[in-house]
C-alpha positions as CSV (number, residue, x, y, z in Angstrom):
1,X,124.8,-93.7,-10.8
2,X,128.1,-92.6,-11.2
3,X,129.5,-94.9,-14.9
4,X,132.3,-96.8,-14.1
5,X,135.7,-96.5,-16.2
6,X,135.9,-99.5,-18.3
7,X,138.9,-102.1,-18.6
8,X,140.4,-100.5,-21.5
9,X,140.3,-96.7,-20.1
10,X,142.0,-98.3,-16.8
11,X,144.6,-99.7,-18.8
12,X,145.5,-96.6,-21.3
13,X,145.3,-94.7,-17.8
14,X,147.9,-97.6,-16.1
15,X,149.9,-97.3,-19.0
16,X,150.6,-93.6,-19.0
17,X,151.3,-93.5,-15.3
18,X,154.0,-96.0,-16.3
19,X,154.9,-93.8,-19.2
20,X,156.1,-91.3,-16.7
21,X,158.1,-93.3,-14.7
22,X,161.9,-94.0,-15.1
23,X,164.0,-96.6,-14.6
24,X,165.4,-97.0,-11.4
25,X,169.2,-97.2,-12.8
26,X,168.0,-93.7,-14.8
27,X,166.6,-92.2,-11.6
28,X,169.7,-93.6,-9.2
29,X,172.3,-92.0,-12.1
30,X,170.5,-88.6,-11.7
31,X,170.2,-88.9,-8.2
32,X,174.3,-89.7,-8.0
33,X,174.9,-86.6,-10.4
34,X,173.0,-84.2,-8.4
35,X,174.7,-85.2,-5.1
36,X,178.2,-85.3,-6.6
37,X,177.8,-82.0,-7.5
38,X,176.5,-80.9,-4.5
39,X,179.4,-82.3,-2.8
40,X,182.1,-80.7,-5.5
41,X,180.6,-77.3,-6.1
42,X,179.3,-76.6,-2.8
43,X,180.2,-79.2,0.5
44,X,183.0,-79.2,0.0
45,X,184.4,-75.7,-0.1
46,X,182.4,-74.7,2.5
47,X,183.7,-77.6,4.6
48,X,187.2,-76.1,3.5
49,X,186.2,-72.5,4.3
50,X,185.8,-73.6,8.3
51,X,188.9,-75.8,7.9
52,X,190.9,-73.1,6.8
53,X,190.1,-70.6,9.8
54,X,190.3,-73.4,12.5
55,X,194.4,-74.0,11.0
56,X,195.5,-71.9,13.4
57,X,193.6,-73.4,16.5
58,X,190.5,-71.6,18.1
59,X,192.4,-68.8,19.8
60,X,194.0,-67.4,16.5
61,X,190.0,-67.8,15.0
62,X,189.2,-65.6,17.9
63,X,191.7,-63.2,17.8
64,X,190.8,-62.9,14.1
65,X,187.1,-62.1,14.6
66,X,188.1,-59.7,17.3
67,X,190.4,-58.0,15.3
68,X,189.2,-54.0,15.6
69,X,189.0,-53.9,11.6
70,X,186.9,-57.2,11.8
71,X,184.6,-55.7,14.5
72,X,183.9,-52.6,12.5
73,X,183.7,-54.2,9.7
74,X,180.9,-56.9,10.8
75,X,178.9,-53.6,12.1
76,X,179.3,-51.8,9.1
77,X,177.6,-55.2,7.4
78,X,175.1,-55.2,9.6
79,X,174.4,-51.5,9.4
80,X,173.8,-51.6,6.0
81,X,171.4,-54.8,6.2
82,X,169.6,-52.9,8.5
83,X,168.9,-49.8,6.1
84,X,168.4,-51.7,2.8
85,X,166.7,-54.8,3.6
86,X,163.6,-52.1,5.1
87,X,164.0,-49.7,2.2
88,X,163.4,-52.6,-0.4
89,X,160.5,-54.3,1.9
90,X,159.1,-50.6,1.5
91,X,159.7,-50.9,-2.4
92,X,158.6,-54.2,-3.2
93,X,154.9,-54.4,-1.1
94,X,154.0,-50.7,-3.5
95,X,155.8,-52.5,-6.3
96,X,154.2,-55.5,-6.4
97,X,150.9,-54.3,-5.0
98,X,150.6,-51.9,-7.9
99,X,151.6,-54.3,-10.6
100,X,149.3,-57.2,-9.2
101,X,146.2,-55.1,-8.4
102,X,146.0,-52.3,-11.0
103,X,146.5,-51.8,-14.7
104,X,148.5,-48.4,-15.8
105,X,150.3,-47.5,-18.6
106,X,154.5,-48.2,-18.1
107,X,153.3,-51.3,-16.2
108,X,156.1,-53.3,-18.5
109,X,158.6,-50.7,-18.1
110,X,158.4,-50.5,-14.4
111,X,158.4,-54.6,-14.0
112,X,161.1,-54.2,-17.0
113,X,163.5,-51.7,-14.3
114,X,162.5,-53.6,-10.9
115,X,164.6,-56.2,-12.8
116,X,167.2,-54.2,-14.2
117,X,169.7,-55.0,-11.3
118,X,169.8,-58.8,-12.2
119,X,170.8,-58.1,-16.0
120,X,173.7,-55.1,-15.0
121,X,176.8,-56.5,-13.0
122,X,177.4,-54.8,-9.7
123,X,181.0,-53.6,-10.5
124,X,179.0,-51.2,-13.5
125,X,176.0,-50.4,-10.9
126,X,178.8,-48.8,-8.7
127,X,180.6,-47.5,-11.6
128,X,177.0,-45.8,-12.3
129,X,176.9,-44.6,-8.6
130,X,180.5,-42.9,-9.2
131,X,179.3,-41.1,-12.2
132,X,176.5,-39.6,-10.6
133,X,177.9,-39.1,-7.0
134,X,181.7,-38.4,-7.4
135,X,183.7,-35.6,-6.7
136,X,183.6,-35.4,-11.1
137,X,180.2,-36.5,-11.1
138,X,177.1,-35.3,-12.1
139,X,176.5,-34.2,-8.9
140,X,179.5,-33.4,-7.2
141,X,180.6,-30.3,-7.3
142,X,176.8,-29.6,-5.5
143,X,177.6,-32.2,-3.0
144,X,181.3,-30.8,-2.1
145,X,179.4,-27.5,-1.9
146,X,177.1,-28.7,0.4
147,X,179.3,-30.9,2.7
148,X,177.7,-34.1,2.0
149,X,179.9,-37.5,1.1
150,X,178.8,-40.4,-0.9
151,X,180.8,-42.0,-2.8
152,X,183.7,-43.4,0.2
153,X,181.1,-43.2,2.9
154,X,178.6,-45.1,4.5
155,X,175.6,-43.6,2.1
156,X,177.2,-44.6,-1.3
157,X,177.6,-48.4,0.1
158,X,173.5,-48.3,1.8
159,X,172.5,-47.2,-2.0
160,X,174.9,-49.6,-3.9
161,X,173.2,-52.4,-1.7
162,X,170.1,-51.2,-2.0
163,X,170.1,-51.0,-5.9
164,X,171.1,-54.7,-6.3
165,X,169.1,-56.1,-3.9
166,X,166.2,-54.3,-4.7
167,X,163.9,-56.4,-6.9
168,X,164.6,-59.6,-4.0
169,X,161.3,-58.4,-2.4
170,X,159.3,-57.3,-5.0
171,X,160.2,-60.3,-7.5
172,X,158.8,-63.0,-4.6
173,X,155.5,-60.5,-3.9
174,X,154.6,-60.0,-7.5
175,X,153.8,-63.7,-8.1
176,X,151.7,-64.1,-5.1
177,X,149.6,-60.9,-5.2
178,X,148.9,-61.9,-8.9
179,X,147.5,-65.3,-7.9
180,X,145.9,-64.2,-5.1
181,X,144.0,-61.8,-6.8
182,X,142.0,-59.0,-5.8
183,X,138.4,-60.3,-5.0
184,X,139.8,-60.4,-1.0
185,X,140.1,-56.8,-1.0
186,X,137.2,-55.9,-3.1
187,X,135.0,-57.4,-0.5
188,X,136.9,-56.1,2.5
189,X,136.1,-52.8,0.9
190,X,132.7,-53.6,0.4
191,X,132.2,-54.3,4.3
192,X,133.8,-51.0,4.8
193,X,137.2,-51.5,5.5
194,X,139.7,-48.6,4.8
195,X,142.1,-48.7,2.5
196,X,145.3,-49.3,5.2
197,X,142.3,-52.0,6.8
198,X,142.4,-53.6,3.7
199,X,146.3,-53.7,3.3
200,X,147.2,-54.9,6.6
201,X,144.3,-57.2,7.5
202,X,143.9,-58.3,4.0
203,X,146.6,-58.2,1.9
204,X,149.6,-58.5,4.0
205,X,148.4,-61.9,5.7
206,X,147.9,-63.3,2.5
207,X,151.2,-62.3,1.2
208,X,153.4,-62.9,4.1
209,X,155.6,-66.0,3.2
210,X,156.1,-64.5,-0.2
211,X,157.5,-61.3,1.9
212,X,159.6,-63.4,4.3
213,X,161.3,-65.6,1.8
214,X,162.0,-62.2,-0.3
215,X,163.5,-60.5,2.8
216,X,165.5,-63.4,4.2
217,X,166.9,-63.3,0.1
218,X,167.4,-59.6,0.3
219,X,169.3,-59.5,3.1
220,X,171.3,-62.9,1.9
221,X,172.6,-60.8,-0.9
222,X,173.0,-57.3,0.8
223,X,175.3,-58.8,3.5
224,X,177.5,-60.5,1.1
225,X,177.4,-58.2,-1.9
226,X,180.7,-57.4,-3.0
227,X,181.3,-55.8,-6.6
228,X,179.0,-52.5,-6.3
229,X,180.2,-52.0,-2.8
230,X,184.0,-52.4,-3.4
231,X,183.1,-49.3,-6.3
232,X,181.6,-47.0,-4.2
233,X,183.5,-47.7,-0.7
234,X,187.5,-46.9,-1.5
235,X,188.4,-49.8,1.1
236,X,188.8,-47.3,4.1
237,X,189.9,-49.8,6.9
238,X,188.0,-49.5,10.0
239,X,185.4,-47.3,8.2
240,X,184.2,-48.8,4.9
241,X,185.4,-52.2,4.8
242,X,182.4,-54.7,4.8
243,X,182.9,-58.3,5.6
244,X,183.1,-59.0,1.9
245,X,186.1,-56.5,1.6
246,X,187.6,-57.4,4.6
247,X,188.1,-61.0,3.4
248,X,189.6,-59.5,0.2
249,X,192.3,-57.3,1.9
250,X,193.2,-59.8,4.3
251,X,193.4,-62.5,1.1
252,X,195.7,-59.6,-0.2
253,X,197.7,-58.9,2.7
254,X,198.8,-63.1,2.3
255,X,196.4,-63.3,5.8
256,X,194.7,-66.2,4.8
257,X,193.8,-67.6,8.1
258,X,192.3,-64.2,8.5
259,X,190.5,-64.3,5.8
260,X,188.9,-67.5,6.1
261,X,188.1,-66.3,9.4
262,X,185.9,-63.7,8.2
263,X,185.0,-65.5,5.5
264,X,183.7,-68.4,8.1
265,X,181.1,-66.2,9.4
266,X,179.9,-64.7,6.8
267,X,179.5,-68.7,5.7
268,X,177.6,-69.3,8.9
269,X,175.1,-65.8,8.2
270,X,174.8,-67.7,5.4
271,X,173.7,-71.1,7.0
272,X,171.1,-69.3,9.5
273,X,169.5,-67.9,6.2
274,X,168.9,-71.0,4.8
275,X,167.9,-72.9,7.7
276,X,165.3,-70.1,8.5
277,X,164.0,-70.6,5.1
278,X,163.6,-74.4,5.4
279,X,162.0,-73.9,8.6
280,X,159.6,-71.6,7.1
281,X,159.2,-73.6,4.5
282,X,158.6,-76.8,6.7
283,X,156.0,-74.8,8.8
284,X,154.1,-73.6,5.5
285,X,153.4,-77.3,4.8
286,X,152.6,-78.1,7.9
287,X,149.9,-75.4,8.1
288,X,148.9,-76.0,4.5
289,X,148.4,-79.8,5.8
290,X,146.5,-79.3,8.9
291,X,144.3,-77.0,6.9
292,X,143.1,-79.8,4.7
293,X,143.1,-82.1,7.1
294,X,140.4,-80.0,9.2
295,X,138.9,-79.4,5.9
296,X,138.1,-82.6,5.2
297,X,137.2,-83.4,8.9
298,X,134.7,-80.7,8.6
């Protein structure tokens, strides 16, 4: 028979669930503090930012958006999203698959540069990316020789994106494929699964929220990175102005209602990010629930 807890262990156990509790005017201060700066730091300039673009009235806010410099400057944003984000997905599954499954020697060095671009700021990442690619780079004179632009061109912003977004992916995968562990794949193997098999019946389903939250980050920061792209692009209206830069020259210009335009939708790229993380978010703990629900059922 199982022994039953006696009075004094229920109340030692009562009295340190108490001891963990605060106050209510404690939690209510902290709760007030959090949202205040909530509604400083972040509401309410982003409540400003749409105010801003709407001064004008909805047709100027159109005009704006359709401006040809805007236009080519939203693709441009997109274009390079569309490159990097893929390149660092690529990265970060053989990244974090061969830190979380094997052991090799530079296994702290190579976690050590995947996050690298976190501790250098983006302005000296594209000064970096200048040094090696400019005409009085390492490599320029064989570039020039060979016809091939970087630096003021479309491939010096794709790799300037790609090197400080790079460890978004990776960073999220590592974790999981760590706890997850390896025993999954040892027995797939066992059965005789392949190797690929293994990876994409295996691995990757047990991985995949980790991979979606790391590319909907990644491609958060690649559409509105600013400092190494503003190095590497020379501001070439209509050619390599991104959306970040294009809010810049328009601030510049004293086009603020352009600006804040631009700036808007970039705001509301932001938005559809987050709320595609909450969702996937919300249906992770809705499928987590109904699993132990029809656990316990069973």
């Amino acid at each position: 028979m199982a022994s039953t807890p006696t009075t004094s262990t229920r109340d030692a156990y009562e009295k340190s669930e108490r001891g963990t509790e605060e106050s209510p005017f404690v939690k209510w201060t902290l709760i007030t503090i959090a949202l205040a700066f909530c509604a400083i730091f972040l509401l309410i300039p982003l409540i400003n930012v749409f105010a801003q673009a709407l001064a004008k009235g909805v047709m100027y806010y159109r005009h704006a958006l359709t401006h040809p410099d805007s236009v080519s400057a939203m693709r441009l944003t997109l274009l390079v999203a569309g490159i990097a984000v893929p390149l660092n997905v690529l990265f970060g599954l053989a990244a974090a698959w061969c830190i979380a499954k094997f052991d090799f020697r530079g296994k702290p060095m190579l976690i050590t540069l995947i996050d690298l671009p976190f501790s250098v700021s983006p302005v000296v990442a594209g000064l970096m990316l200048v040094v090696l690619f400019g005409l009085q780079g390492y490599l320029g004179p064989w570039l020039v020789a060979h016809n091939i632009k970087i630096i003021f061109a479309v491939p010096g912003i794709v790799i300037a994106t790609v090197f400080v977004t790079f460890p978004f992916v990776a960073r999220e995968l590592i974790p999981v494929m760590q706890a997850t562990g390896s025993d999954q794949e040892e027995a797939a193997l066992t059965l005789g699964a392949s190797g690929w098999q293994t990876f994409w019946r295996v691995t990757l389903p047990s991985v995949k929220w980790g991979l979606i939250y790391g590319i909907i980050l990644c491609n958060a920061r690649a559409m509105g990175e600013f400092g190494a792209v503003s190095v590497v692009s020379g501001h070439i209206a209509g050619e390599t102005d991104t959306m970040p830069l294009r809010v810049e020259k328009l601030y510049n210009e004293y086009n603020s209602a352009a600006a804040f335009t631009v700036a808007s939708l970039l705001a509301l790229l932001a938005l559809l990010t987050l709320a595609i993380k909450s969702f996937l978010e919300w249906k992770q703990a809705r499928d987590y629930a109904r699993a132990q629900l029809a656990a316990v059922d069973s």
